[in-house]
C-alpha positions in Angstrom: 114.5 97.8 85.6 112.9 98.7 88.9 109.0 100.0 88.8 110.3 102.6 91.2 113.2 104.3 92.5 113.7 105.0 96.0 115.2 109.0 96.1 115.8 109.6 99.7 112.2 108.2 100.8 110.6 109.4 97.5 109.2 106.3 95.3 109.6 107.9 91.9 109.2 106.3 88.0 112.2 105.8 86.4 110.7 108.2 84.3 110.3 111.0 86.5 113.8 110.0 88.0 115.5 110.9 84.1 113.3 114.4 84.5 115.1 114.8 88.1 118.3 114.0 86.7 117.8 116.5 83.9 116.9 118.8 85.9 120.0 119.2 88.6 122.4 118.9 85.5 121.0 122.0 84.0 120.7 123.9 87.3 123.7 122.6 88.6 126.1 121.0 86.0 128.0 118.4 86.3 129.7 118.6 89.3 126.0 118.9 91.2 124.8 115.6 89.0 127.6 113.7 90.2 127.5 115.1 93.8 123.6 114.3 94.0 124.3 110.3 92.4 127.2 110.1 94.9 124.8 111.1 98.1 121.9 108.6 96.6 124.2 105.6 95.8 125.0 106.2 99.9 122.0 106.3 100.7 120.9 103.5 98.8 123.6 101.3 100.2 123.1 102.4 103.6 119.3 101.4 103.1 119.8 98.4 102.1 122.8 97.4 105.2 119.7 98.5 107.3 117.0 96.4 105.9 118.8 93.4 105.6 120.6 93.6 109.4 117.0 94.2 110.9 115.7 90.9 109.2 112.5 90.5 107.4 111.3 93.9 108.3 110.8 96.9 106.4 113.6 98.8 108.1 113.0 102.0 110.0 111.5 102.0 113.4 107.7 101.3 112.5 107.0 97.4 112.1 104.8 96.2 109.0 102.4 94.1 108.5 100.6 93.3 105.2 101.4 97.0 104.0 100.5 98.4 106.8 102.3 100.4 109.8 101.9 98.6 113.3 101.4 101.1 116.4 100.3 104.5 117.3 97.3 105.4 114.8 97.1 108.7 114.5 95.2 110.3 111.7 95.0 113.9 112.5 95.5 116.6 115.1 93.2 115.6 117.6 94.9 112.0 118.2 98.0 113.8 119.7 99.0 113.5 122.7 97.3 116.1 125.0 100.3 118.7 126.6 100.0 118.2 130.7 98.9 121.3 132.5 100.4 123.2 134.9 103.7 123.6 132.9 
């Protein structure tokens, strides 16, 4: 059993995954339950086709190294980009 479950970029417990599960049966029965597993078993497949056609990497378009994201830094609003004048 995984330590965590991805749910469409969520890393959850499997704990907290039952609770989630619970949760859309009794708000949306059965029919939403097996909807919901449908869409994250495609998603989970098409995660993994991605990660393991882009190599060793991570997937997505950020590269990784030792846990961490390689590129544009930017920690809060005043690393943006600053919007060219005279628009």
């Amino acid at each position: 059993m995984p330590s965590r479950i991805d749910v469409f970029g969520f890393h959850m417990i499997p704990k907290h995954v039952a609770l989630l599960l619970l949760f859309i049966s009794l708000t949306m029965g059965t029919v939403g339950l097996g909807l919901f597993v449908f869409c994250l078993s495609a998603y989970n497949i098409y995660q993994r086709q991605s990660s393991s056609s882009s190599g060793s990497g991570g997937g997505g378009s950020s590269r990784w190294k030792d846990g961490k994201a390689l590129g544009a830094n930017i920690k809060g609003v005043g690393d943006l980009p600053k919007p060219k004048s005279g628009g």
